[in-house]
TITORTOR-974173 format. One record per residue: residue number from 1; chain; y negated, z, x of N, C-alpha, C, O, CB in turn. Coordinates in Angstrom, 3 decimals, m for minus. Glycine has a CB too. Example, Ala and Ser with C-alpha at 12.3 -4.5 7.8 and 13.67 -1.06 7.14 Angstrom:
pos:1; unit:A; nnorth:5.690; nup:7.800; neast:13.190; canorth:4.500; caup:7.800; caeast:12.300; cnorth:3.300; cup:7.800; ceast:13.200; onorth:3.319; oup:8.465; oeast:14.236; cbnorth:4.473; cbup:9.046; cbeast:11.308 $
pos:2; unit:A; nnorth:2.250; nup:7.080; neast:12.850; canorth:1.060; caup:7.140; caeast:13.670; cnorth:m0.030; cup:7.870; ceast:12.900; onorth:m1.138; oup:8.039; oeast:13.409; cbnorth:0.598; cbup:5.725; cbeast:14.084 $
This chain:
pos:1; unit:A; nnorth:91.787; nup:24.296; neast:m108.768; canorth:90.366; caup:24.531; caeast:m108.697; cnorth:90.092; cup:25.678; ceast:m107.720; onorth:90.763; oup:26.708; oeast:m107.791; cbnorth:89.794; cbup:24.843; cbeast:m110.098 $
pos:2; unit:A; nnorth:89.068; nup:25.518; neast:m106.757; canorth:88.950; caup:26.574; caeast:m106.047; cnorth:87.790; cup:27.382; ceast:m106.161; onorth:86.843; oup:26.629; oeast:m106.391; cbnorth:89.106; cbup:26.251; cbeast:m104.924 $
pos:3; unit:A; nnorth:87.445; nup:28.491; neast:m106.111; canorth:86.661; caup:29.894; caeast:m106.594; cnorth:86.226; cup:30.215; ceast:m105.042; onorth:86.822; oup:30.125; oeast:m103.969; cbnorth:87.810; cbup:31.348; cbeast:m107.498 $
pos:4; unit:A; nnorth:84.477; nup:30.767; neast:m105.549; canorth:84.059; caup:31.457; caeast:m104.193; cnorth:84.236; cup:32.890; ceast:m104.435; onorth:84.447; oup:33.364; oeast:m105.551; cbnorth:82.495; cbup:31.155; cbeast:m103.711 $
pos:5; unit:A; nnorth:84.129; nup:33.656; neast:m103.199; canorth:84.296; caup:34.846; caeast:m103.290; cnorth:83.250; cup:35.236; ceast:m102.166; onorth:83.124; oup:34.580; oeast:m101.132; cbnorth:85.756; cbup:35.258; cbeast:m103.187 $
pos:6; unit:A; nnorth:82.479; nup:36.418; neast:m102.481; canorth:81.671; caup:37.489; caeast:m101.739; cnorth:82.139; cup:38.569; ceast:m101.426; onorth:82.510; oup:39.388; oeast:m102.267; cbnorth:80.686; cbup:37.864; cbeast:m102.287 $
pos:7; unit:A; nnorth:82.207; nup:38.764; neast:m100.095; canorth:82.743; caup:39.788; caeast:m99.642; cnorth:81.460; cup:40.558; ceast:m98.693; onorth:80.916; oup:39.848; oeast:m97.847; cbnorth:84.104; cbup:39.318; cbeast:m98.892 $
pos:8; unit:A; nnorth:81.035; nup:41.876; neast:m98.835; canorth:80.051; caup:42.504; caeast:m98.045; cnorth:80.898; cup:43.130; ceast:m97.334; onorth:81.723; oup:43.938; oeast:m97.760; cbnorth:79.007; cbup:43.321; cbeast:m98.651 $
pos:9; unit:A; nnorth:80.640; nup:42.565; neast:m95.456; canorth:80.917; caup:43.604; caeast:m94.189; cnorth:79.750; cup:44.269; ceast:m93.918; onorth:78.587; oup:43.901; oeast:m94.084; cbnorth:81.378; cbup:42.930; cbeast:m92.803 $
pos:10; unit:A; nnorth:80.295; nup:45.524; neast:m93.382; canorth:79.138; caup:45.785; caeast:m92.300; cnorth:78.963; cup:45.346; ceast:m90.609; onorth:80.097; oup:44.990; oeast:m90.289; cbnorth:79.108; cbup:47.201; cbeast:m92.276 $
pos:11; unit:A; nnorth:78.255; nup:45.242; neast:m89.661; canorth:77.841; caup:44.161; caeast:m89.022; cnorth:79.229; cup:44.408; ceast:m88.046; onorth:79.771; oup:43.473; oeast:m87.456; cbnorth:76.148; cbup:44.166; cbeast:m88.372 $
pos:12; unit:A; nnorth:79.745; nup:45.916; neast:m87.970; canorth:80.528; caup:45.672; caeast:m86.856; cnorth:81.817; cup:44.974; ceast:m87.496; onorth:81.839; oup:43.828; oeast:m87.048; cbnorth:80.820; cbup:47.039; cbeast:m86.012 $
pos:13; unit:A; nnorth:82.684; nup:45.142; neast:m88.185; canorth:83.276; caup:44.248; caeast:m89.156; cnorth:83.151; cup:42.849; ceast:m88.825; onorth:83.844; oup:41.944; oeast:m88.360; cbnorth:82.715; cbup:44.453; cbeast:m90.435 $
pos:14; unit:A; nnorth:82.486; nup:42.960; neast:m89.069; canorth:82.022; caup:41.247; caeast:m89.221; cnorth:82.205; cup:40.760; ceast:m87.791; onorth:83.032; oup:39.938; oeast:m87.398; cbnorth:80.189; cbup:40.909; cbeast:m89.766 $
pos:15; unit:A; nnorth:81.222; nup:41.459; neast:m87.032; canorth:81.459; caup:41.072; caeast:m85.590; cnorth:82.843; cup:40.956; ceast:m85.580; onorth:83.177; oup:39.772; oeast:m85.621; cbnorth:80.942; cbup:42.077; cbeast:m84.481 $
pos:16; unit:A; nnorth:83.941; nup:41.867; neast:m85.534; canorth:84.877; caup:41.847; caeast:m85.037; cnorth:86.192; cup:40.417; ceast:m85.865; onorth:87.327; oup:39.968; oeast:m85.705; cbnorth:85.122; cbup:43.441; cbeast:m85.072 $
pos:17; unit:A; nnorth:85.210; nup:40.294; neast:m86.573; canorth:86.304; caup:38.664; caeast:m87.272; cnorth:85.787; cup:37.606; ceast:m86.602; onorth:86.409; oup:36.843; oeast:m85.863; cbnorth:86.138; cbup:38.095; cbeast:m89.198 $
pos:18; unit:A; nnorth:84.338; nup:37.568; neast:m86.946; canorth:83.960; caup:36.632; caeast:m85.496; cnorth:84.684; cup:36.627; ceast:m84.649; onorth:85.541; oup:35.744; oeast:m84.669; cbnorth:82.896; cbup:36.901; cbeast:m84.734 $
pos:19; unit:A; nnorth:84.675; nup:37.504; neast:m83.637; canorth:85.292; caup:37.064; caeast:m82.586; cnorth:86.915; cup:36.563; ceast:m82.390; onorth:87.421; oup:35.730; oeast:m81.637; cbnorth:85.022; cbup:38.008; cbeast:m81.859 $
pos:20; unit:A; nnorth:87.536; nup:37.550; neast:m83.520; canorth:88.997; caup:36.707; caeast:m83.946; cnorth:89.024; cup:35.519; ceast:m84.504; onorth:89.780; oup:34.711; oeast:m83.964; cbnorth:89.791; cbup:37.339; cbeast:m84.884 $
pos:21; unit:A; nnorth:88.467; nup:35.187; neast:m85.364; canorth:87.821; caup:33.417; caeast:m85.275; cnorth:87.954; cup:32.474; ceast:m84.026; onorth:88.669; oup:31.547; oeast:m83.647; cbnorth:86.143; cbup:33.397; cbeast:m85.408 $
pos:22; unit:A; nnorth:86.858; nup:33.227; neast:m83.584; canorth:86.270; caup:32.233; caeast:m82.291; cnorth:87.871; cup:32.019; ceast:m81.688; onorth:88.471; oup:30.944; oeast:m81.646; cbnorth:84.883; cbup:33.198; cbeast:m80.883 $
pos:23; unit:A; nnorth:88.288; nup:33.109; neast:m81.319; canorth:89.370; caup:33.251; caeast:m80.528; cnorth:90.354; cup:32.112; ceast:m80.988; onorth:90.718; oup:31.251; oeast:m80.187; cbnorth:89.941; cbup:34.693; cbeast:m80.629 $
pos:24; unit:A; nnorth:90.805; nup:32.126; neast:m82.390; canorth:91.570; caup:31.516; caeast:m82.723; cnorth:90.947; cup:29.680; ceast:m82.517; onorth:91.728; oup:28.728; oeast:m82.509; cbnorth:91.913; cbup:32.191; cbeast:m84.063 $
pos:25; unit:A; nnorth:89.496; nup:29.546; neast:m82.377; canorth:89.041; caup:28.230; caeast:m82.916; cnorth:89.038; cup:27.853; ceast:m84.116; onorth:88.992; oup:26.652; oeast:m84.380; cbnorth:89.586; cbup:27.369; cbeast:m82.476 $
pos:26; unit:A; nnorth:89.079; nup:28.643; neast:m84.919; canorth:88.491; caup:28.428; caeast:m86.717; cnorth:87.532; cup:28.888; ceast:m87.038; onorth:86.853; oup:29.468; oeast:m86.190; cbnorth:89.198; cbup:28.953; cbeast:m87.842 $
pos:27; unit:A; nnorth:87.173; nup:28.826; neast:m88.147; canorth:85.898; caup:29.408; caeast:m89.090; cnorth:86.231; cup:30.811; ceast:m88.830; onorth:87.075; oup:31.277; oeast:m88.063; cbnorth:85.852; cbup:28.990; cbeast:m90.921 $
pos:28; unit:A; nnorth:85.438; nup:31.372; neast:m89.587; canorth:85.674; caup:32.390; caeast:m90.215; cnorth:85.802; cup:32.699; ceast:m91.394; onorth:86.134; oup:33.874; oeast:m91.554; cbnorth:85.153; cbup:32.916; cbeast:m89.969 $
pos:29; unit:A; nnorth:85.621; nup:31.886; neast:m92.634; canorth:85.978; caup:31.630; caeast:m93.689; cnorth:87.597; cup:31.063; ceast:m93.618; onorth:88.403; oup:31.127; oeast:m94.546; cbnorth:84.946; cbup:30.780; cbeast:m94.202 $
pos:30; unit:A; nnorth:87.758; nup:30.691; neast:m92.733; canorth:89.231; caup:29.955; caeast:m92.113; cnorth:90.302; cup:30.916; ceast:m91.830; onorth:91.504; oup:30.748; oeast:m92.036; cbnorth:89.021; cbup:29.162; cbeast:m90.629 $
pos:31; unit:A; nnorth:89.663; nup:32.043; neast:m91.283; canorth:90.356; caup:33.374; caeast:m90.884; cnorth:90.517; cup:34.106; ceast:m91.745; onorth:91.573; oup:34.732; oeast:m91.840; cbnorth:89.823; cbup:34.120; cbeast:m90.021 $
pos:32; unit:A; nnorth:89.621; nup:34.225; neast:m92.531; canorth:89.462; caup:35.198; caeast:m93.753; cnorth:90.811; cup:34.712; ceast:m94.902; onorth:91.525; oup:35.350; oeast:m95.675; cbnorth:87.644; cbup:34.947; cbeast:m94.546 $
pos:33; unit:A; nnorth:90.672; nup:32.964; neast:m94.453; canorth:91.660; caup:33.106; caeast:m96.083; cnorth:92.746; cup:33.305; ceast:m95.453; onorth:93.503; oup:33.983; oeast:m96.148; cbnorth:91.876; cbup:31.685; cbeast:m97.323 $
pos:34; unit:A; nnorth:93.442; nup:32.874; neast:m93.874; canorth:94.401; caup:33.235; caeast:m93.612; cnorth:94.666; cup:34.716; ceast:m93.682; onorth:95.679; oup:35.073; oeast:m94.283; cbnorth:94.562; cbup:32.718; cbeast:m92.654 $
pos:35; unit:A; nnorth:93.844; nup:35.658; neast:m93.118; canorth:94.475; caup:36.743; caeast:m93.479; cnorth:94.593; cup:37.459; ceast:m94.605; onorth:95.104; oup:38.576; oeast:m94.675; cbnorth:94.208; cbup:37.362; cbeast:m92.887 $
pos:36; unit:A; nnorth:93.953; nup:36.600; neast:m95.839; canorth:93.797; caup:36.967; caeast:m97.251; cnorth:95.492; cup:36.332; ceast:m97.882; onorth:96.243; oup:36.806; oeast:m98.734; cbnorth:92.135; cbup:36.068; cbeast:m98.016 $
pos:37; unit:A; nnorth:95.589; nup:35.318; neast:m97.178; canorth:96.906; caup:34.641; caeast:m97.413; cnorth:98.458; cup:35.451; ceast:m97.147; onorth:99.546; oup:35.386; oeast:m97.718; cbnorth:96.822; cbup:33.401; cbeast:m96.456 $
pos:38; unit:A; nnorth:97.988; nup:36.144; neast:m96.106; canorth:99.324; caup:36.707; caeast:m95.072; cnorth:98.910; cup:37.923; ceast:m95.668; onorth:99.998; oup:38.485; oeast:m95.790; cbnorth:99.380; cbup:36.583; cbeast:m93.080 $
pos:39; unit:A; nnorth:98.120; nup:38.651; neast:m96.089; canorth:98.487; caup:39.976; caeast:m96.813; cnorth:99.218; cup:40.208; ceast:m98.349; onorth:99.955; oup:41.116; oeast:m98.731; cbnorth:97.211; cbup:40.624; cbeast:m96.909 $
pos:40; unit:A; nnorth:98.609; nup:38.788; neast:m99.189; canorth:99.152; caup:38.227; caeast:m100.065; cnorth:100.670; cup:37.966; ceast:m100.232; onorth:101.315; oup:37.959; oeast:m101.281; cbnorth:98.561; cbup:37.327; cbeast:m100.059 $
pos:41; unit:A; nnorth:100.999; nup:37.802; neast:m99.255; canorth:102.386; caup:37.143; caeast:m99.023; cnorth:103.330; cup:38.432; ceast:m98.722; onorth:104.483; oup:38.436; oeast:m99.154; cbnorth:102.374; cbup:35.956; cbeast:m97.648 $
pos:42; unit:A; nnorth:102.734; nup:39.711; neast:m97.848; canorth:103.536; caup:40.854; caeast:m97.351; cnorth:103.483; cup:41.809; ceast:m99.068; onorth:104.319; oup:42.699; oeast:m99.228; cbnorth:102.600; cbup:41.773; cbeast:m95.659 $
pos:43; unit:A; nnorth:102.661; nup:41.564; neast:m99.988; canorth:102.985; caup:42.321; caeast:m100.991; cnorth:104.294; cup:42.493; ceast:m101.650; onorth:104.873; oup:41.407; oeast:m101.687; cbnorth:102.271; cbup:42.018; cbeast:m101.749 $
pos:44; unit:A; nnorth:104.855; nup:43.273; neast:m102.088; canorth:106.526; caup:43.517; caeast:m102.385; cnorth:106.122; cup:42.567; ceast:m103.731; onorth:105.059; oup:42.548; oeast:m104.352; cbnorth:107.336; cbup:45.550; cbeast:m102.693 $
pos:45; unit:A; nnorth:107.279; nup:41.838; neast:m103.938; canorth:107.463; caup:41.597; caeast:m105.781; cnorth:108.804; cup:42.048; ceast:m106.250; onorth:109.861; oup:42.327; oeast:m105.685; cbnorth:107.393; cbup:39.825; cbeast:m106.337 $
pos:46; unit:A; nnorth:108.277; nup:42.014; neast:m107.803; canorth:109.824; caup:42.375; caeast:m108.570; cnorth:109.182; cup:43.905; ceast:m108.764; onorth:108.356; oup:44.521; oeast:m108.091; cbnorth:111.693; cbup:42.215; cbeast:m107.388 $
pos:47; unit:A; nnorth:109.944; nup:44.264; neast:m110.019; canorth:110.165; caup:45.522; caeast:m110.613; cnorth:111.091; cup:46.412; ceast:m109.342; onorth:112.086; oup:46.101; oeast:m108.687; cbnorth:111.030; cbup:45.270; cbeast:m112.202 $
pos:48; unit:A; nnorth:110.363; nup:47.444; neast:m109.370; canorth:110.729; caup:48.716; caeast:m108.723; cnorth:111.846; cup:48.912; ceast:m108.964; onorth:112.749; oup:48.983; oeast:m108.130; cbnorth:110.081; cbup:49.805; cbeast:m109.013 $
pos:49; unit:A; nnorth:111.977; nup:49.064; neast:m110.511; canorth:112.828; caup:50.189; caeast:m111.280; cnorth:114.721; cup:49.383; ceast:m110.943; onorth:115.813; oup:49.816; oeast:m110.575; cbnorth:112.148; cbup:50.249; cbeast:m113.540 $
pos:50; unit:A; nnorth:114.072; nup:47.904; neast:m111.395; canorth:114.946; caup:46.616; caeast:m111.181; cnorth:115.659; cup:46.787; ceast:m109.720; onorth:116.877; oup:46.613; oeast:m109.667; cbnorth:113.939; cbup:45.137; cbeast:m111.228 $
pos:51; unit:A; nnorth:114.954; nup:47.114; neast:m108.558; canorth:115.281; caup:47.036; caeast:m107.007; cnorth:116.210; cup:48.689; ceast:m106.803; onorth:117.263; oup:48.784; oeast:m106.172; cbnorth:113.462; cbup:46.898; cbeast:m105.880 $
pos:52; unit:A; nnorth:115.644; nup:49.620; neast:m107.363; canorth:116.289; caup:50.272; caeast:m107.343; cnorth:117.812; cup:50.835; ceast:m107.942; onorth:118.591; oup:51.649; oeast:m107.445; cbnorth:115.598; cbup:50.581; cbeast:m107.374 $
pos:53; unit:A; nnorth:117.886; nup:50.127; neast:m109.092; canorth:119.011; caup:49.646; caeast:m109.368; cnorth:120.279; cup:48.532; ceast:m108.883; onorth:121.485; oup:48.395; oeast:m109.088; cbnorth:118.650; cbup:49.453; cbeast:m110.162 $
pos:54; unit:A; nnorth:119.675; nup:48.153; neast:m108.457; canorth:120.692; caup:47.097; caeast:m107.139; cnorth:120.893; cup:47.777; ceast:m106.173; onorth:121.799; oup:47.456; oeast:m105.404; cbnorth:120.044; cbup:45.711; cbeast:m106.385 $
pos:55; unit:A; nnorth:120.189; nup:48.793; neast:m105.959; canorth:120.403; caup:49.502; caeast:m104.607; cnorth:121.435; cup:50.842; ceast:m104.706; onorth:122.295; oup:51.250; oeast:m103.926; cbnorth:118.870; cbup:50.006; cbeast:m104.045 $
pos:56; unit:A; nnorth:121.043; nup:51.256; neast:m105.791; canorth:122.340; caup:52.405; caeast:m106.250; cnorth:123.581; cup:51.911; ceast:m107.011; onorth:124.504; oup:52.615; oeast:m107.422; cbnorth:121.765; cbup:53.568; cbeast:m107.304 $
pos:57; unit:A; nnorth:123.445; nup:50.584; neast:m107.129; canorth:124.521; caup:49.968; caeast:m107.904; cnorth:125.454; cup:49.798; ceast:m106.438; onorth:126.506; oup:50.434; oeast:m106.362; cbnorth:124.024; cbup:48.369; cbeast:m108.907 $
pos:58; unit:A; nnorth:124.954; nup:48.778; neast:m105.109; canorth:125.485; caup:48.621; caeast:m104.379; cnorth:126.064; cup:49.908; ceast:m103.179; onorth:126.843; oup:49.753; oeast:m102.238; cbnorth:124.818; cbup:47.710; cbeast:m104.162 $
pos:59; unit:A; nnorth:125.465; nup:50.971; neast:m103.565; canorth:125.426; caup:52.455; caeast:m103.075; cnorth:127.112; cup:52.831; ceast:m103.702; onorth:127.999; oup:53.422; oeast:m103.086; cbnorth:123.843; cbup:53.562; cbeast:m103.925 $
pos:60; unit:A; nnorth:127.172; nup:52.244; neast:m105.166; canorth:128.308; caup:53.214; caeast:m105.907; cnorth:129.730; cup:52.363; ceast:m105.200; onorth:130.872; oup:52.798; oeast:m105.346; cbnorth:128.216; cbup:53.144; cbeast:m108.078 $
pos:61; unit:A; nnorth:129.439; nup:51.220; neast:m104.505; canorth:130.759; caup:50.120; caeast:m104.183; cnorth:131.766; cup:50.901; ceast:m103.050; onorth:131.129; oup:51.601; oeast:m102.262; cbnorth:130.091; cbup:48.392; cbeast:m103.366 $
pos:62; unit:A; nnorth:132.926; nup:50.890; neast:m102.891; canorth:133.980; caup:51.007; caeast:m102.338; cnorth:134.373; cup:49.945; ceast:m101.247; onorth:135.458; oup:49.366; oeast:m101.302; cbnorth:134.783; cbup:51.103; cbeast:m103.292 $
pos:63; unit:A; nnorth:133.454; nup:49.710; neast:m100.255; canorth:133.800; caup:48.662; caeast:m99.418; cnorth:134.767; cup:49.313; ceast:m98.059; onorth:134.968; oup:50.504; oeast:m97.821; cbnorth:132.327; cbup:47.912; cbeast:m98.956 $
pos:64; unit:A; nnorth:135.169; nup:48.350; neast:m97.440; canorth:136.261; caup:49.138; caeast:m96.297; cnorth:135.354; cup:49.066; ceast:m95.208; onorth:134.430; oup:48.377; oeast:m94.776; cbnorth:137.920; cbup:48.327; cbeast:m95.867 $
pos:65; unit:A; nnorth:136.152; nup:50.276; neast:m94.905; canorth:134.846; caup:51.370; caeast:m94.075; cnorth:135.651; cup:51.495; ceast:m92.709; onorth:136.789; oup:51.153; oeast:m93.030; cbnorth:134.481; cbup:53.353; cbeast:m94.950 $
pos:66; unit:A; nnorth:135.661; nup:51.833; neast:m91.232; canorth:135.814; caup:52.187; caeast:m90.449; cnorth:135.579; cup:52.086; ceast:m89.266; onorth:134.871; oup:51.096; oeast:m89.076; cbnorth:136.317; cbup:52.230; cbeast:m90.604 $
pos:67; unit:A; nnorth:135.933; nup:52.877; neast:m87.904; canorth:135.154; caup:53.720; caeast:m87.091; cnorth:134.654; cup:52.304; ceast:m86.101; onorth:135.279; oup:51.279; oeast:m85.832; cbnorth:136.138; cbup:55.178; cbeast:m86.276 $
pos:68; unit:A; nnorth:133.034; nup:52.827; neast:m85.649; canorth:132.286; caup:51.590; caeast:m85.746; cnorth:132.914; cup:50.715; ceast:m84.109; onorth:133.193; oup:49.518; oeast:m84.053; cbnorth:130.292; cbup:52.039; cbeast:m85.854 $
pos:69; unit:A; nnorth:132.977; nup:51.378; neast:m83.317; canorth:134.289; caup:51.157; caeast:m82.057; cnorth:135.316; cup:49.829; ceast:m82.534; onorth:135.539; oup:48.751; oeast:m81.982; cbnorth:135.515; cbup:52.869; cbeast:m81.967 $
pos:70; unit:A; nnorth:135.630; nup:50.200; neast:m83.325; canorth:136.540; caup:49.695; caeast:m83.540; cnorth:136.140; cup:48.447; ceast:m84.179; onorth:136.429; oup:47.330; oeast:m83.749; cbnorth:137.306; cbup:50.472; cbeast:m84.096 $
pos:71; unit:A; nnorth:135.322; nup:48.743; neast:m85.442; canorth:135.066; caup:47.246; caeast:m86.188; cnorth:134.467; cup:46.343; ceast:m84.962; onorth:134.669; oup:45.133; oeast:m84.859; cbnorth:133.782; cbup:47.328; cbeast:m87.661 $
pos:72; unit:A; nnorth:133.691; nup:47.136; neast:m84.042; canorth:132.931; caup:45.845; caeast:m82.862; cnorth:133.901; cup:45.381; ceast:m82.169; onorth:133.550; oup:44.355; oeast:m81.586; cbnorth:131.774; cbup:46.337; cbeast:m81.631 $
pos:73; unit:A; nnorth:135.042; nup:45.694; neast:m81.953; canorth:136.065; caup:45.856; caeast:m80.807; cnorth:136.691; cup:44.425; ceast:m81.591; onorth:136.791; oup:43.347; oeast:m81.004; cbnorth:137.189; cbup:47.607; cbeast:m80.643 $
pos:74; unit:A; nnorth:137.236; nup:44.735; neast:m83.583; canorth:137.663; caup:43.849; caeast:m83.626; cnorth:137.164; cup:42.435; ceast:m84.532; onorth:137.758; oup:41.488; oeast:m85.048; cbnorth:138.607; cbup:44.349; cbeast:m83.769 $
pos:75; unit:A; nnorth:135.803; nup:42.851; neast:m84.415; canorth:134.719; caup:41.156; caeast:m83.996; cnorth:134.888; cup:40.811; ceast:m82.949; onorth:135.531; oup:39.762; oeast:m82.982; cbnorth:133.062; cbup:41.083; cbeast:m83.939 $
pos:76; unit:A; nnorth:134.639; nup:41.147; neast:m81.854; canorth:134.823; caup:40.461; caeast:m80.486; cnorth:135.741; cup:39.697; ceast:m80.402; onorth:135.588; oup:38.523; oeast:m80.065; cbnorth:135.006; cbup:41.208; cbeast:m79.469 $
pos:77; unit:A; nnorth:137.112; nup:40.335; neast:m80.755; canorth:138.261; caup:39.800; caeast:m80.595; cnorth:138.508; cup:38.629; ceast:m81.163; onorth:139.244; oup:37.741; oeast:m80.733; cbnorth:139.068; cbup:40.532; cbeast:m80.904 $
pos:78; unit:A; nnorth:137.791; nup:38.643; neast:m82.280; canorth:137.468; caup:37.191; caeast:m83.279; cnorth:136.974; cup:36.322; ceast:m82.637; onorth:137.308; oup:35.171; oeast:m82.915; cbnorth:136.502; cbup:37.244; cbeast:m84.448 $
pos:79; unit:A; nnorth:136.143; nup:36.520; neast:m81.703; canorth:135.301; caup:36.186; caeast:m81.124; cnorth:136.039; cup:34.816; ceast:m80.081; onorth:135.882; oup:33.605; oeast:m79.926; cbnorth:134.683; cbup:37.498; cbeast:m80.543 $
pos:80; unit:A; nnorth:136.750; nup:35.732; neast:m79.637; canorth:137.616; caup:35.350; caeast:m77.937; cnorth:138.670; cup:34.550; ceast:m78.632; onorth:139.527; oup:34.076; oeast:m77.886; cbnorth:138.484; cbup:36.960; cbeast:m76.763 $
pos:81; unit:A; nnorth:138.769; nup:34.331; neast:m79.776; canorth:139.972; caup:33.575; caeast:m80.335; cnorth:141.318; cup:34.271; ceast:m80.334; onorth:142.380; oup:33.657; oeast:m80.435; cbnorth:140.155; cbup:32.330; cbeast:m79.574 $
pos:82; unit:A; nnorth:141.238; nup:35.313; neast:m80.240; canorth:142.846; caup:36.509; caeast:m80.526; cnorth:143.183; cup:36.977; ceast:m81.843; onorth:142.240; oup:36.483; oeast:m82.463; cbnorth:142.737; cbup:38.113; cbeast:m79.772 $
pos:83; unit:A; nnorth:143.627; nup:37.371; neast:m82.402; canorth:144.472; caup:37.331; caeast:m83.209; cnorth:143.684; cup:38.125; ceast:m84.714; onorth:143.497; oup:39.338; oeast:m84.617; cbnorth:145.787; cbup:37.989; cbeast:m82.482 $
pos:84; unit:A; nnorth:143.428; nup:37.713; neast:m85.500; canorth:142.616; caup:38.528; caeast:m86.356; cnorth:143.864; cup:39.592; ceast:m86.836; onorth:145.084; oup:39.465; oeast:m86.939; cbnorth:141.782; cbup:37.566; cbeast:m87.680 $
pos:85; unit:A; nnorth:142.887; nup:40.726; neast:m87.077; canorth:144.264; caup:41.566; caeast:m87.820; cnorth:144.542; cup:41.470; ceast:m89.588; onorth:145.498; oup:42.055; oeast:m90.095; cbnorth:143.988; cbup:43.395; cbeast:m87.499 $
């Protein structure tokens, strides 16, 4: 089911979707929901508390570490078909 919504601009506002409208060749009701859509969409989801815990969990891991020269040096080499170490 779809719902109207009122939104009050003031004129320069407004002007200025107009013309991003026009630009695009849509409405402006057309524009509006797209960018009502695409701000919708950039909102974070998920618990904070939840994200931050994956993040200090993966913080506490012991992965193999070394000098960055070198790890590129021996991707490449992977790369060229030589010899993995």
């Amino acid at each position: 089911m779809s719902k109207r919504l009122q939104v009050i601009l003031n004129d320069q506002v407004h002007r200025e979707i107009q013309k991003a409208a026009r630009s695009r060749g849509i409405t402006v009701a057309a524009w509006v929901r797209q960018a009502l859509e695409k701000a919708r969409q950039n909102q974070p989801t998920g618990d904070v508390a939840t994200k931050l815990a994956a993040i200090r969990a993966a913080a506490r891991l012991d992965g193999p570490t070394a000098d960055i020269d070198q790890m590129l040096a021996e991707i490449e080499q992977g790369y060229e078909g030589g010899p993995n170490p």
